[in-house]
C-alpha positions in Angstrom: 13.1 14.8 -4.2 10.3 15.9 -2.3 8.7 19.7 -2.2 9.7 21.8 1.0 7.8 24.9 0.7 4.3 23.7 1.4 2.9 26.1 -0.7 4.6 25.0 -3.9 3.7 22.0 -3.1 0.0 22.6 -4.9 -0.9 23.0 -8.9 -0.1 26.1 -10.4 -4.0 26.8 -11.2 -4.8 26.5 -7.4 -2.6 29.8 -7.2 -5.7 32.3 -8.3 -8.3 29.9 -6.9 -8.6 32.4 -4.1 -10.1 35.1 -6.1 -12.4 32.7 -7.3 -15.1 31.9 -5.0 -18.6 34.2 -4.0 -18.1 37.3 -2.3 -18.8 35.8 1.8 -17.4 32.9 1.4 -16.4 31.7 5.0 -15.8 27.6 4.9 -15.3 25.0 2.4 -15.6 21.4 3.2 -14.4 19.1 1.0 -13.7 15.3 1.0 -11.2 12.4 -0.5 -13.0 9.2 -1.5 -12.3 6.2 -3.9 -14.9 6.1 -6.9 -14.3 2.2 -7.6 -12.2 1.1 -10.1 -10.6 -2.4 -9.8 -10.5 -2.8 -6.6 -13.4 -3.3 -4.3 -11.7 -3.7 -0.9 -10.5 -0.2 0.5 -7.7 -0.8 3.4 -6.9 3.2 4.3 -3.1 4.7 5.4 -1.1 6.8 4.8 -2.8 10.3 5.6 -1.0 10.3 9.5 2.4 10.0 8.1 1.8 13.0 5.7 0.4 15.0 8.6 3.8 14.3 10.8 6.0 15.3 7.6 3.9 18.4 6.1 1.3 19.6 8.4 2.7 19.7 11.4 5.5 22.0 10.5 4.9 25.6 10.1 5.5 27.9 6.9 8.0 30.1 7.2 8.0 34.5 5.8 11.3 32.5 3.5 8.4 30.1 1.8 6.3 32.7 1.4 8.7 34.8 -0.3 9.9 32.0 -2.6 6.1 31.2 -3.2 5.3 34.3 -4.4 8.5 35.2 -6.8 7.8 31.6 -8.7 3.9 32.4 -8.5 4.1 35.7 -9.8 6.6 34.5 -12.5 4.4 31.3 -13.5 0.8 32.7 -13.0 0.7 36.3 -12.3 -0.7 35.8 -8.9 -0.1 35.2 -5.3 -1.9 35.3 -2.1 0.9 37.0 0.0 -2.3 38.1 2.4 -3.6 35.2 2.8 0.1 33.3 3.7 0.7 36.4 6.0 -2.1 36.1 7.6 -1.5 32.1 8.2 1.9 33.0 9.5 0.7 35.9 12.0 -2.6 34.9 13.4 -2.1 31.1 13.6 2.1 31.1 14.4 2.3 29.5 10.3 0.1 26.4 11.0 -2.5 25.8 8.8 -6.0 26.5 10.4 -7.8 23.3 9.0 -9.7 20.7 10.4 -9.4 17.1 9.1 -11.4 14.2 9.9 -10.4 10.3 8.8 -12.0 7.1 9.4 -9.1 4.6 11.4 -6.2 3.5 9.2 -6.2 0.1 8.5 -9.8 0.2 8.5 -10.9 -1.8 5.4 -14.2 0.2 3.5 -15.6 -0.1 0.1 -15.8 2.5 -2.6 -17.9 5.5 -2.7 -17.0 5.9 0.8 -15.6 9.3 2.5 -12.3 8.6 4.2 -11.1 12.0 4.6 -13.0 15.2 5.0 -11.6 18.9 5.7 -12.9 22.3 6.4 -11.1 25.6 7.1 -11.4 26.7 10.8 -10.9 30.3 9.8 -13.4 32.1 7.9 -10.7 34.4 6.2 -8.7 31.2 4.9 -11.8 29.6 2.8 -9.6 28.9 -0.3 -7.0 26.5 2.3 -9.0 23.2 2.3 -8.9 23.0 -1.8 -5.6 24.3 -2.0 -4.6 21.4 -0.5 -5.9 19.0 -2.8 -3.0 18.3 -4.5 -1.1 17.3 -1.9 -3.7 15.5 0.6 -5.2 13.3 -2.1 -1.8 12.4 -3.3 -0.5 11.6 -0.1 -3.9 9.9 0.5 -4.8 7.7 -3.0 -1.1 5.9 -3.2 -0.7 4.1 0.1 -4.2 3.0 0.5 -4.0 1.6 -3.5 -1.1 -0.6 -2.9 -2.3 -1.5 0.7 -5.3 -2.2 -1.0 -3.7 -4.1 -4.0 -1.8 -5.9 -1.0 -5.1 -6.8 0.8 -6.4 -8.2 -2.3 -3.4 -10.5 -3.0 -3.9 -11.6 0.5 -7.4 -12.5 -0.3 -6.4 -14.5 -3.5 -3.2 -16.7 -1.5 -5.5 -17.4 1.5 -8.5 -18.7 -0.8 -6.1 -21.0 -2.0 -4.3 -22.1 1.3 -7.5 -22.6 2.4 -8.1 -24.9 -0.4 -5.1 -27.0 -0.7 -3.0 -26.6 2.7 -3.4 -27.2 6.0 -2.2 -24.4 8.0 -2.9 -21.4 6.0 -2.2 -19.2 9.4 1.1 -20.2 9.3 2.0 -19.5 5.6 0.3 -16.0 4.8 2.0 -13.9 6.5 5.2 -14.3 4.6 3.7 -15.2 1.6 3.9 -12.2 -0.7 7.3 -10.1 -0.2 8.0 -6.8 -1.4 10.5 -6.4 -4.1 9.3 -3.2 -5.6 12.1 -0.7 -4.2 13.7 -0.2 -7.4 10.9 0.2 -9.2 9.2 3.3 -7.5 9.3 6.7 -8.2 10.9 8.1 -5.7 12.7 6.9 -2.3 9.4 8.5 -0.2 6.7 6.5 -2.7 8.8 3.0 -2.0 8.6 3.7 1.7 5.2 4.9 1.9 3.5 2.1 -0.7 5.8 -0.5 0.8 4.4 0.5 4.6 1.1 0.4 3.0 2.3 -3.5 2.0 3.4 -4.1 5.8 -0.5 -4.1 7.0 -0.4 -7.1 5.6 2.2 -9.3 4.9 5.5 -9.3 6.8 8.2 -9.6 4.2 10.0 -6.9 2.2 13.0 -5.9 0.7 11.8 -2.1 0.7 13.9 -0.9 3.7 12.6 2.7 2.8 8.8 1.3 4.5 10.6 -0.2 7.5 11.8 3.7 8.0 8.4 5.2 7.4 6.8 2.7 9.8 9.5 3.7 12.7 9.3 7.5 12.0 5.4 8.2 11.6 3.6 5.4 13.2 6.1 4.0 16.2 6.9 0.7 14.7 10.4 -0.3 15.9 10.6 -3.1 13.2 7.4 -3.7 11.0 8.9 -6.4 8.3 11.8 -9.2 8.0 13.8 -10.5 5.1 16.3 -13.3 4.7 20.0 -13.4 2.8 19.7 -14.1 -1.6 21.1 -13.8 -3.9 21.3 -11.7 -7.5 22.3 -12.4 -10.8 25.5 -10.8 -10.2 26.5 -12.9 -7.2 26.0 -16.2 -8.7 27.5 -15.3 -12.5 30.6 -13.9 -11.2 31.9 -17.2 -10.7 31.7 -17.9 -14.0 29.2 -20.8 -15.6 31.3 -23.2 -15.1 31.4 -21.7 -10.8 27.3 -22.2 -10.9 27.5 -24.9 -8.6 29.8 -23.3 -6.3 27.8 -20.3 -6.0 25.0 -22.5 -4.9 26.8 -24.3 -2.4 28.5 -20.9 -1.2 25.0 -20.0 -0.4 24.2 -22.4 1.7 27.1 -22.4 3.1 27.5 -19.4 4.4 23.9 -18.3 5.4 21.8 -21.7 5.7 21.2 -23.4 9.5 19.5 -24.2 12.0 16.3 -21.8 12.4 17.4 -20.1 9.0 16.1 -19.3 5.5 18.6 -18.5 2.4 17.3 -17.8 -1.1 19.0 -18.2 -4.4 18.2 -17.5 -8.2 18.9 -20.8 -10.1 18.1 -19.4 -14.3 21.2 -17.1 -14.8 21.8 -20.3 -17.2 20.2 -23.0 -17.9 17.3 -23.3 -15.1 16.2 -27.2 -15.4 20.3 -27.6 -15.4 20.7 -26.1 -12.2 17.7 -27.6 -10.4 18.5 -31.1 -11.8 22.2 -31.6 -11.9 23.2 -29.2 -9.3 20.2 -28.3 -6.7 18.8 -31.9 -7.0 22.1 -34.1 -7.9 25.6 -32.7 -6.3 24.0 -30.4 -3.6 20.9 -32.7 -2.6 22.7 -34.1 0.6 23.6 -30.6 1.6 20.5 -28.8 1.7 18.8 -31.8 3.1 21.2 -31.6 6.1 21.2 -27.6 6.9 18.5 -27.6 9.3 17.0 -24.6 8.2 15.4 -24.1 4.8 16.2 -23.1 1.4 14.6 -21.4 -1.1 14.8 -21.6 -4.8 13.6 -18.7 -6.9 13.2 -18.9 -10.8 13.5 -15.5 -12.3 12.6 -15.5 -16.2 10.2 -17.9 -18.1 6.0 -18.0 -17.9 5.7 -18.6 -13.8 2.2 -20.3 -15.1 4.4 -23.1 -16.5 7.3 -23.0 -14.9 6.7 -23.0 -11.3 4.4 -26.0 -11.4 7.3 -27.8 -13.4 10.0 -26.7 -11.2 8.3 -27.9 -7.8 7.6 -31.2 -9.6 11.2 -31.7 -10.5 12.3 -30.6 -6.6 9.8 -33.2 -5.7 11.2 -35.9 -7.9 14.2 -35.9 -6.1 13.9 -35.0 -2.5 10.5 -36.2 -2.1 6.8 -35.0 -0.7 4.3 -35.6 1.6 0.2 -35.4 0.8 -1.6 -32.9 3.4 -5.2 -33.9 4.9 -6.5 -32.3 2.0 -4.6 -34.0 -0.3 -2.1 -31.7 -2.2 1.6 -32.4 -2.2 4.4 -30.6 0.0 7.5 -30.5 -0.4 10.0 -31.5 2.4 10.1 -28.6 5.1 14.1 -27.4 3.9 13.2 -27.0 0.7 10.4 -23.8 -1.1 10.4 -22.1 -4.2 9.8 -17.9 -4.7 8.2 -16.7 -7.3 9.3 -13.0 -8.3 8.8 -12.1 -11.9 6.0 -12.1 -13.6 3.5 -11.3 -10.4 1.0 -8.8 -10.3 -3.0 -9.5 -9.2 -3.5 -10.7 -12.4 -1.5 -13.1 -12.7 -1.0 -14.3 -9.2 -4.6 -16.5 -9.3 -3.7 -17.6 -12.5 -0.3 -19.7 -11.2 -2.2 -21.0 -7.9 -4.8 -22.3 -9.5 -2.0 -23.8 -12.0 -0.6 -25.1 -8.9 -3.6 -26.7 -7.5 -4.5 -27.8 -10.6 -1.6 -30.4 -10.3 -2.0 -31.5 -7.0 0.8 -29.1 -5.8 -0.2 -27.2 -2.3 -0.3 -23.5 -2.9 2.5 -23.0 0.6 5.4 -24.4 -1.6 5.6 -21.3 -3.1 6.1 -17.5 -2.1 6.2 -14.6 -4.1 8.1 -11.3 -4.4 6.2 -8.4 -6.5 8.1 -5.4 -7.8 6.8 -3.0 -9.6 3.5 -4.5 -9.8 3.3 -3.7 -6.4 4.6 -0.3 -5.9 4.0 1.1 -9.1 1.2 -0.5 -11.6 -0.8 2.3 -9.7 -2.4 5.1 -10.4 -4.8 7.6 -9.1 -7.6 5.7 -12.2 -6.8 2.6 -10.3 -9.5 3.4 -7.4 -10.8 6.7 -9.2 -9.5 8.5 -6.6 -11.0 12.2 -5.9 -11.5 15.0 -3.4 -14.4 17.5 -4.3 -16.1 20.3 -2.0 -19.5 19.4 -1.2 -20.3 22.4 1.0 -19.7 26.0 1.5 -20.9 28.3 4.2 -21.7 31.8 2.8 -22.8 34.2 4.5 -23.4 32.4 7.8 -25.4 30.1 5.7 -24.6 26.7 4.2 -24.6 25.5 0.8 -24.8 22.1 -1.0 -22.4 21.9 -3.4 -21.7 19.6 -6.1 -20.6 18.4 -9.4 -22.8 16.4 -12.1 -21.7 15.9 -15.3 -24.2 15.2 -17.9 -20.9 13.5 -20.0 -20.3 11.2 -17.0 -22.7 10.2 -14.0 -20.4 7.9 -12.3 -18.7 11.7 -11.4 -21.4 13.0 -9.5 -19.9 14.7 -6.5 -21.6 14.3 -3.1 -23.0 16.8 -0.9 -23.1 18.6 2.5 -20.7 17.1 5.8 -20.3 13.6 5.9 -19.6 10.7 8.2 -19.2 6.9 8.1 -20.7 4.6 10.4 -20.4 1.2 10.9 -23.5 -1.1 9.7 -24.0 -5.5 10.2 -23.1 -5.3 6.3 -20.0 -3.5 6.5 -19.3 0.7 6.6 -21.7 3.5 4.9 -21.0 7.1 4.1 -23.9 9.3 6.0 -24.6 13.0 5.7 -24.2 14.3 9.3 -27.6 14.7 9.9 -28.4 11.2 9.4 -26.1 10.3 11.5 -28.9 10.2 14.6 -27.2 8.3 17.5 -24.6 6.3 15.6 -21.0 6.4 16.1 -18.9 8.3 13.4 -15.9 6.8 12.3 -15.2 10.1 10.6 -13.2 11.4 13.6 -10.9 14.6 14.2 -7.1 14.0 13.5 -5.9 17.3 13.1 -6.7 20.8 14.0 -5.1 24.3 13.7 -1.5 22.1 13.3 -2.1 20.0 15.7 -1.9 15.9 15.7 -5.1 14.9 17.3 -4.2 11.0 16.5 -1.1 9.3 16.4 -1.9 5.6 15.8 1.0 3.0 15.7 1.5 0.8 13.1 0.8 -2.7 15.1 -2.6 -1.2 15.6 -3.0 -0.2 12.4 -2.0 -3.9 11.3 -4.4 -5.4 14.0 -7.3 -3.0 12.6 -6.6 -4.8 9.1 -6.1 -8.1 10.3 -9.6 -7.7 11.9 -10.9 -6.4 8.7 -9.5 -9.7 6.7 -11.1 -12.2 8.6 -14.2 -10.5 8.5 -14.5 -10.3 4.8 -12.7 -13.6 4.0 -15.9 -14.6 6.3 -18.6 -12.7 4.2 -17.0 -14.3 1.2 -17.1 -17.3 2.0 -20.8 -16.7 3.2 -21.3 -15.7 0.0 -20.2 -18.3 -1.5 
């Protein structure tokens, strides 16, 4: 369930914050930013579809008056005059400025990629009342589209290594399965979304919704027909093999993919006696392709095993860079087990036995969608100026217990440099373009990107640092 009274949807200590700061205070100008963490590669989203949802809907004299009965209750204070004031001089839209670099645009750490200042001197508390839910609805789809990018990196490096058309591959090559294992219906549409820039498989129909409603995407990912564990045990173990061949079937073809989970039993079993024995002539005759997924056991040992044992029995070719494929009609999925751990661990298993990385896919669940959290980047929005008294201020944290917190200070922008992006403070920024740009004001969209730019933007982005790493290499 999601908060619909904007201003609850804060922490309760922000709710006296506005009695807090010097007498004169007119502006506050904070900014979100990734601190590093474990990943390097930054691939932003997210922030337009929380503008559409939140921002761009006024507050109401009913949210006030629920605000301030809990407030009062919780906290003994409430800013009725402030809320008043938003709802008679500015029509209940907040009177904020916000900047953002592109989504999709791919930065590293220690980099602004949101900044926002009040536009109203009266309203100064407003930018970091925010907080809680900008950076929230900031730091969760850029992790996982970042986790996503860096999977991408990792399955490419290897296609690149022991296949021979990665291009063709990588886009389906890592699916989403981590609908389930989100938090909420609104985090598995918003991370999986965040997954869409790119790859396009998922199972997370809650991001194919996100991308239609907030970034004009009429359909940003695909998925085939497969199976569960229910399906193919309800006709009993001694019904495995029908199950199978009801499978195929029913959804195999021409021009079309099915997937099925072989280890509700006895995997080797299945693949041997049933997959390789009594349904070989089958699948070899669909015209289309099948795809077997193991679901329990070590994937390190088991997937190399289970290709070879497909292999055994309907055959391979070697590629120009000599790894073994399997026959076109024939893959494997990988989806337990995955995470960006793990994931370089089973390809190089893979390649290690002369097995091409492309006969295998793989789903992630909640290794996708939910081994997140705000530490994962060391995520943060902090002020780092204040106007008072007509007159700015630097402002900053620096804690003696912890250096890597050290805030930064004054207006920011980013610009775009031959090595990559930069963080600035404005007045460095000279003649250079800032990628820091307006996209909302006073309630007001100023950018509505759609989502196939937004993938293009991070498309751009991966070939360009696939390039410097190989460079670098």
């Amino acid at each position: 369930m999601t908060t619909q009274n904007l201003i609850l949807n804060t922490d309760s200590y922000k709710l006296s914050h506005y009695l807090q700061y010097p007498p004169g205070t007119e502006v506050i100008n904070s900014y979100i930013e990734p601190r590093g963490g474990e990943l390097k590669d930054v691939a932003f989203f997210g922030l337009q579809a929380f503008l559409k949802e939140y921002l761009s809907k006024p507050i109401t004299l009913a949210d006030i008056d629920e605000a301030e009965t809990l407030a009062k209750a919780h906290v003994g204070f409430f800013n009725r005059a402030g809320w008043e004031c938003i709802l008679e001089k500015h029509g209940g839209f907040l009177p904020v400025e916000i900047e953002a670099v592109p989504e999709g645009t791919v930065l590293g750490t220690r980099i602004p990629l949101v900044q926002i200042r009040n536009t109203d001197p009266e309203l100064h508390w407003l930018p970091s009342y925010l907080e809680t839910a900008l950076l929230r609805a900031v730091w969760y789809p850029t992790t996982v589209a970042s986790l996503s990018f860096a999977c991408k990196k990792e399955l490419r490096r290897y296609l690149d290594e022991t296949s021979d058309d990665p291009a063709a591959v990588l886009p389906f090559q890592l699916h989403d399965f981590g609908a389930r294992g989100a938090t909420t219906d609104e985090a598995a549409g918003i991370g999986g979304a965040g997954h869409l820039l790119n790859f396009m498989g998922t199972d997370t129909l809650a991001a194919l919704l996100v991308a239609r409603k907030h970034y004009d995407e009429p359909l940003a990912g695909f998925s085939i027909p497969a199976s569960e564990h229910s399906t193919m045990t309800s006709w009993g173990k001694n019904g495995e093999a029908d199950a199978y061949r009801n499978m195929v079937e029913r959804f195999a073809g021409p021009q079309k993919i099915v997937a099925f989970v072989v280890d509700s039993y006895d995997l080797w079993n299945a693949v041997d006696n049933i997959v390789c024995d009594e349904l070989k002539t089958l699948i070899e005759n669909t015209g289309g392709r099948v795809v077997i997924r193991p679901d329990s056991g070590d994937p390190i040992a088991v997937l190399p095993r289970l290709i070879e044992h497909l292999m055994s029995r309907f055959g391979h070719r070697v590629n120009s860079k000599g790894y073994r494929v399997l026959p076109d009609f024939i893959r494997v999925i990988q989806g337990d087990g995955v995470n960006l751990e793990s994931l370089p661990r089973i390809l190089e298993a893979l390649k290690l036995r002369g097995i091409a990385t492309e006969n295998a896919a793989f789903g992630m669940g909640g290794g996708l969608l939910q081994k997140v959290d705000r530490d994962t980047m060391k995520w943060a929005m902090k002020a780092s100026q204040a106007i008072i008294d007509g007159q700015p201020r630097d402002i900053f944290k620096d804690p003696i217990t912890d250096p890597g917190k050290r805030s930064k200070t004054g207006r920011w922008g980013v610009v775009r440099t031959p090595l990559g992006y930069e963080g600035v403070r404005l007045e460095e920024l000279a003649d250079r373009e800032n990628l820091l740009r307006p996209v909302f004001r006073n309630g007001q969209l100023l950018v509505d990107d759609k989502f196939v730019d937004i993938r293009a933007r991070t498309a751009a982005e991966f070939e360009r640092l696939t390039a410097t790493d190989l460079k670098g290499e």
